[in-house]
C-alpha positions as CSV (number, residue, x, y, z in Angstrom):
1,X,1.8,0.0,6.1
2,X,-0.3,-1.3,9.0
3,X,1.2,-3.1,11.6
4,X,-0.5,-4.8,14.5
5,X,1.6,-6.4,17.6
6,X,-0.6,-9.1,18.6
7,X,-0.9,-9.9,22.3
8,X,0.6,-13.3,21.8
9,X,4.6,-11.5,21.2
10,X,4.4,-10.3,24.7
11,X,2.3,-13.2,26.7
12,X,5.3,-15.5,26.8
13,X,7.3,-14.4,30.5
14,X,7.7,-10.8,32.4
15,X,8.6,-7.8,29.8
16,X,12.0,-7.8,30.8
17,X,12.5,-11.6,29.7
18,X,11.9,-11.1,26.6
19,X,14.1,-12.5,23.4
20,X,16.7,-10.3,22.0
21,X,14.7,-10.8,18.6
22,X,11.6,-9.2,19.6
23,X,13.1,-6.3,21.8
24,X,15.0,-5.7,18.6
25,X,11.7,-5.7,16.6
26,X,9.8,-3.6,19.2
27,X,12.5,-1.0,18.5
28,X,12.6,-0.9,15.6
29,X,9.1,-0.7,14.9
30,X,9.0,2.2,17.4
31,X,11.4,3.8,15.2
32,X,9.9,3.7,12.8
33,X,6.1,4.6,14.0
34,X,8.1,7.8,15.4
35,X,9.5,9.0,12.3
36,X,5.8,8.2,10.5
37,X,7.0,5.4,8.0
38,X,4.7,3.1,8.9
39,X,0.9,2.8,11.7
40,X,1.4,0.5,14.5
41,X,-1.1,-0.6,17.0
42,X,-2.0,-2.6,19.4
43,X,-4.3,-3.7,22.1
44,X,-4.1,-1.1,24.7
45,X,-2.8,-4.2,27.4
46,X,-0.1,-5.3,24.9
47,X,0.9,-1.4,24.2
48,X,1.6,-1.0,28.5
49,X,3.3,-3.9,28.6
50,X,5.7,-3.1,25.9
51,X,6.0,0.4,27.7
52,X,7.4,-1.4,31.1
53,X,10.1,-3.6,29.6
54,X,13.2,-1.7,30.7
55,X,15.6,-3.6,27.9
56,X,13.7,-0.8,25.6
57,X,15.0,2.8,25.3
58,X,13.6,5.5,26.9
59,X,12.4,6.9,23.8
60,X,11.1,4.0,22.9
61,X,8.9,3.3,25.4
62,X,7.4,6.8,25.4
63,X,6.6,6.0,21.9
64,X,4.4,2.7,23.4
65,X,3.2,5.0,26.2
66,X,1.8,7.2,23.4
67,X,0.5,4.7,21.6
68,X,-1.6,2.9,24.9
69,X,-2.7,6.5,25.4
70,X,-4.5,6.4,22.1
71,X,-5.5,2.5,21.6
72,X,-8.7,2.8,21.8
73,X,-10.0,5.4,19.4
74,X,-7.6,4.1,16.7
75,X,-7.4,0.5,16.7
76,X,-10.7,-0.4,15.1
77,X,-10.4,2.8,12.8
78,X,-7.7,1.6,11.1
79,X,-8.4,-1.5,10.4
80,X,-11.6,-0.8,9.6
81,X,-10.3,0.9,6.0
82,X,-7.4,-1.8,4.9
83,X,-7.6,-4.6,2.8
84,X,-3.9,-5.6,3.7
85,X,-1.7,-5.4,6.4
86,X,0.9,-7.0,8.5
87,X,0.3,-9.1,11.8
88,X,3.2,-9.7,14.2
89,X,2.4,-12.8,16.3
90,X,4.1,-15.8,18.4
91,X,5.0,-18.3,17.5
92,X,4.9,-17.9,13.8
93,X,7.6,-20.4,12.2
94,X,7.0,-18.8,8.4
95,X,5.2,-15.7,7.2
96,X,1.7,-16.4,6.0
97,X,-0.9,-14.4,4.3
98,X,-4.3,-15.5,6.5
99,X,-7.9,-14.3,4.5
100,X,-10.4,-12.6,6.8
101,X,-13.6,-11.1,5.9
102,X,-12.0,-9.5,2.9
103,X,-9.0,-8.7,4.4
104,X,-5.4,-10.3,4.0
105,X,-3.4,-10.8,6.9
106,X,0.2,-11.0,6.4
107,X,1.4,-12.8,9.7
108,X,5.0,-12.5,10.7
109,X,6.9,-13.0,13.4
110,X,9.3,-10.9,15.7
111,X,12.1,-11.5,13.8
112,X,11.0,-10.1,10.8
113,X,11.4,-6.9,11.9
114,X,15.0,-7.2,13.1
115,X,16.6,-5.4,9.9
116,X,15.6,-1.6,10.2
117,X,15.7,-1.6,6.1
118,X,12.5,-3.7,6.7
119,X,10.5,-0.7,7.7
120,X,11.4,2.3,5.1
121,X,8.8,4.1,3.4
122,X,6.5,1.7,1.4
123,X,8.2,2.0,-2.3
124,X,5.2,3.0,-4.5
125,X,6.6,1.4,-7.8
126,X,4.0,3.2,-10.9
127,X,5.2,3.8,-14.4
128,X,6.2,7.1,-14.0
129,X,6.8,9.7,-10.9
130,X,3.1,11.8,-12.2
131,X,0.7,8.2,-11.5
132,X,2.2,7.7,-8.0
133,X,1.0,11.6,-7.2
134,X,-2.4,10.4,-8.7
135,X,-2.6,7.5,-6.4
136,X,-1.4,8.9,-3.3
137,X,-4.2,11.3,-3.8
138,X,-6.6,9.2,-4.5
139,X,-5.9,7.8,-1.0
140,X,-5.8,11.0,0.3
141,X,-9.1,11.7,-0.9
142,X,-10.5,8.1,0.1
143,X,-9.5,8.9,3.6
144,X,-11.0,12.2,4.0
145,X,-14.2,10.6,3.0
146,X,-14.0,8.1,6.0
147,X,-12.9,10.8,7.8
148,X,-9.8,8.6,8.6
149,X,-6.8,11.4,9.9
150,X,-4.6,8.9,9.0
151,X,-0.9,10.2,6.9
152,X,0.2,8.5,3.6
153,X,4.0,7.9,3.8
154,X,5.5,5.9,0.4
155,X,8.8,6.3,-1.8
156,X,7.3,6.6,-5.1
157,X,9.3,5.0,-7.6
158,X,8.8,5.6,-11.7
159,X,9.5,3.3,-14.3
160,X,8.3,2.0,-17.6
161,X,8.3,-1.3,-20.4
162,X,11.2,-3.9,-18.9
163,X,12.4,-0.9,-16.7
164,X,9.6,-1.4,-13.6
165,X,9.6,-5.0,-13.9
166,X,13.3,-5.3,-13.7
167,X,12.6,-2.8,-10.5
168,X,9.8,-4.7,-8.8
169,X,11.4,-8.3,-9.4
170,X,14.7,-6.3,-7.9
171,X,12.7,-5.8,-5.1
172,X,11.2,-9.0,-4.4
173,X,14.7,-10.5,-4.8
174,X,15.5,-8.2,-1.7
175,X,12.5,-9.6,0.8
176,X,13.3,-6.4,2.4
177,X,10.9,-3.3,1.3
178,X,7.6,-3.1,1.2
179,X,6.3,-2.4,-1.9
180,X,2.9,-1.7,-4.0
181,X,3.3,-1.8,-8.1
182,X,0.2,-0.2,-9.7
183,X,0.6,-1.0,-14.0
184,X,-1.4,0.1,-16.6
185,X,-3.6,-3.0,-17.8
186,X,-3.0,-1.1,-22.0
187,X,-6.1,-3.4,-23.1
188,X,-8.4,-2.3,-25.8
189,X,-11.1,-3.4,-24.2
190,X,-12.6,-5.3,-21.3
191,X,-12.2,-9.1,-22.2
192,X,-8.6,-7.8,-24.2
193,X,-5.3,-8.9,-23.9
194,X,-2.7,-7.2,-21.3
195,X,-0.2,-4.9,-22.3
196,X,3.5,-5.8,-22.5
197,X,4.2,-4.4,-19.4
198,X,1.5,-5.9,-17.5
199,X,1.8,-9.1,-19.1
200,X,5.4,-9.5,-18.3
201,X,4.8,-8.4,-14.5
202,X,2.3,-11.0,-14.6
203,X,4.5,-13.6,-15.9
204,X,8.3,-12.9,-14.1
205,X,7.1,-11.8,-10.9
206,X,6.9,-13.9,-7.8
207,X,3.7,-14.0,-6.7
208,X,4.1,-15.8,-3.1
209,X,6.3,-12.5,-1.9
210,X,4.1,-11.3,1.2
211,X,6.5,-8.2,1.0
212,X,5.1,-6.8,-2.6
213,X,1.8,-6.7,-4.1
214,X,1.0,-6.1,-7.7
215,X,-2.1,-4.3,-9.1
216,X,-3.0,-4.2,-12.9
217,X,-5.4,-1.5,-13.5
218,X,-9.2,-3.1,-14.9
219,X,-9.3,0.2,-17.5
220,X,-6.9,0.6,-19.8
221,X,-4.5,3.0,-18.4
222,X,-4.6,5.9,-15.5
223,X,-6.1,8.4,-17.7
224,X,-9.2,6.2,-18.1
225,X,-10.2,6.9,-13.9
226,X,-10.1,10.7,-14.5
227,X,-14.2,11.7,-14.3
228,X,-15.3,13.7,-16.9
229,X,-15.7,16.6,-15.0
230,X,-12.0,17.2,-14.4
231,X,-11.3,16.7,-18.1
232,X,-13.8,19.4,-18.8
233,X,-11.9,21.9,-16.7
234,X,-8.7,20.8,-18.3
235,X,-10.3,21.4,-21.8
236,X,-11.6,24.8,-20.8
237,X,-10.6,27.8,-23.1
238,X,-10.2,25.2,-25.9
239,X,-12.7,24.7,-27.9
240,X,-10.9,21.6,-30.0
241,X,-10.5,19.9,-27.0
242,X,-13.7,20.9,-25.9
243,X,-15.7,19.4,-29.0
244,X,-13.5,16.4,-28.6
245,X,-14.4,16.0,-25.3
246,X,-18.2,16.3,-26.2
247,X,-18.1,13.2,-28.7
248,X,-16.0,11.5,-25.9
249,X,-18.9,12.3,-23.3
250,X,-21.4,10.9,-26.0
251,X,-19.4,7.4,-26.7
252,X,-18.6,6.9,-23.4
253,X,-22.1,6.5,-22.4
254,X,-21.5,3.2,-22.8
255,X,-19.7,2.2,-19.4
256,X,-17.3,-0.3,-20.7
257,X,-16.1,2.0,-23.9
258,X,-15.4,4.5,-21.7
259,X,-12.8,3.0,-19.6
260,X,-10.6,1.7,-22.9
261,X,-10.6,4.1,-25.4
262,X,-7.2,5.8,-26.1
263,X,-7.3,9.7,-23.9
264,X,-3.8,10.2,-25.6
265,X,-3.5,9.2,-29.1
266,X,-7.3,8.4,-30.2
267,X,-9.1,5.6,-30.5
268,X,-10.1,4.5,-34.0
269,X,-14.0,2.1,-33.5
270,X,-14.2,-1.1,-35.6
């Protein structure tokens, strides 16, 4: 996850008159930035100024002094390639999720960060352990193409039917762990019902937790996103598969058809 320490958590008083809340939250969050759970930045002013309050550990404040050193080339950067990410500021009386230019803003205060369970990994919740390994790399791959050198940490989590709701409504429950749940939408075509899995994560979930986030795929399920160049590779040497994969290549012309038919047990057209 991305967090950014506005300036406003440190304008309040000299470093070292800081609340026991946010020097809590400022290491912690150093904490975590050092073992690469999560990104934290920062103006580069706000990031010295944490670095001089002596109620911080030594560590700690190296971590900030690190940070400062590099505030400039990264701060932009990374927000420049999220869509969601958290904003520390004070005073901030109850988290809010604040829309800008595309972007949501999760804004939090201090405090929030006071339990350390707050900033483990991000719990990538999918339907089973295989989709999270194709979603981290299709971040992987989406940051290389930015040419962002940016790491992506998560816990990925597998689950499926009343199993990964169960899990993700667990988690919500919590309000401790970050979390992003990526279902398989299971319709049979674009203006379809959802699945029973998506369906029900619609339904039971809460969906005013700024912790969790849930995303119901627009295709039908993961296998519909692999291109058709990859499949042909994975049908190579068989010439069944191959032929099928020729009338699949020749129906799914037709952009919408090709993101709902069934990869795995067939699709029969009426």
């Amino acid at each position: 996850m991305l967090i950014l320490i506005d300036s406003s958590v440190v304008d309040k008083g000299e470093e070292n008159t800081w609340d026991d809340e946010t020097v809590l939250a400022l290491e912690i969050l150093a904490t975590a930035r050092r073992e690469g759970k999560h990104l934290v930045i920062a103006e580069r002013k706000t990031l010295k100024k944490i670095a001089r309050c002596c109620r911080l550990s030594e560590i700690t404040r190296n971590v900030y002094t690190h940070l400062s050193n590099h505030a400039t080339q990264n701060f932009r950067s990374y927000l420049s390639v999220v869509k969601r990410y958290i904003e520390i500021v004070n005073p901030c009386l109850e988290p809010q999720v604040v829309e800008n230019s595309g972007q949501q803003i999760i804004q939090v205060a201090p405090r929030f960060f006071n339990d350390s369970e707050s900033v483990q990994k991000t719990i990538l919740l999918c339907e089973n352990s295989d989709d999270a390994v194709f979603y981290e790399t299709i971040a992987k791959v989406y940051l290389i193409w930015k040419k962002r050198n940016v790491q992506i940490v998560c816990e990925p989590r597998g689950g499926g039917g009343n199993t990964i709701s169960s899990e993700y409504i667990n988690i919500q429950k919590a309000k401790k762990r970050f979390c992003l749940c990526i279902v398989d939408s299971d319709k049979i075509a674009p203006d379809g019902n959802l699945g029973s899995t998506a369906s029900r994560l619609q339904t039971q979930s809460d969906s005013t937790c700024i912790n969790t986030q849930t995303f119901i795929l627009d295709c039908r399920e993961i296998e519909n996103l692999i291109p058709n160049s990859i499949l042909s590779e994975l049908c190579s040497g068989n010439q069944e598969r191959l032929k099928a994969l020729k009338y699949f290549e020749n129906i799914s012309s037709a952009v919408d058809i090709r993101y709902f038919l069934d990869l795995k047990k067939g699709t029969r057209m009426k």
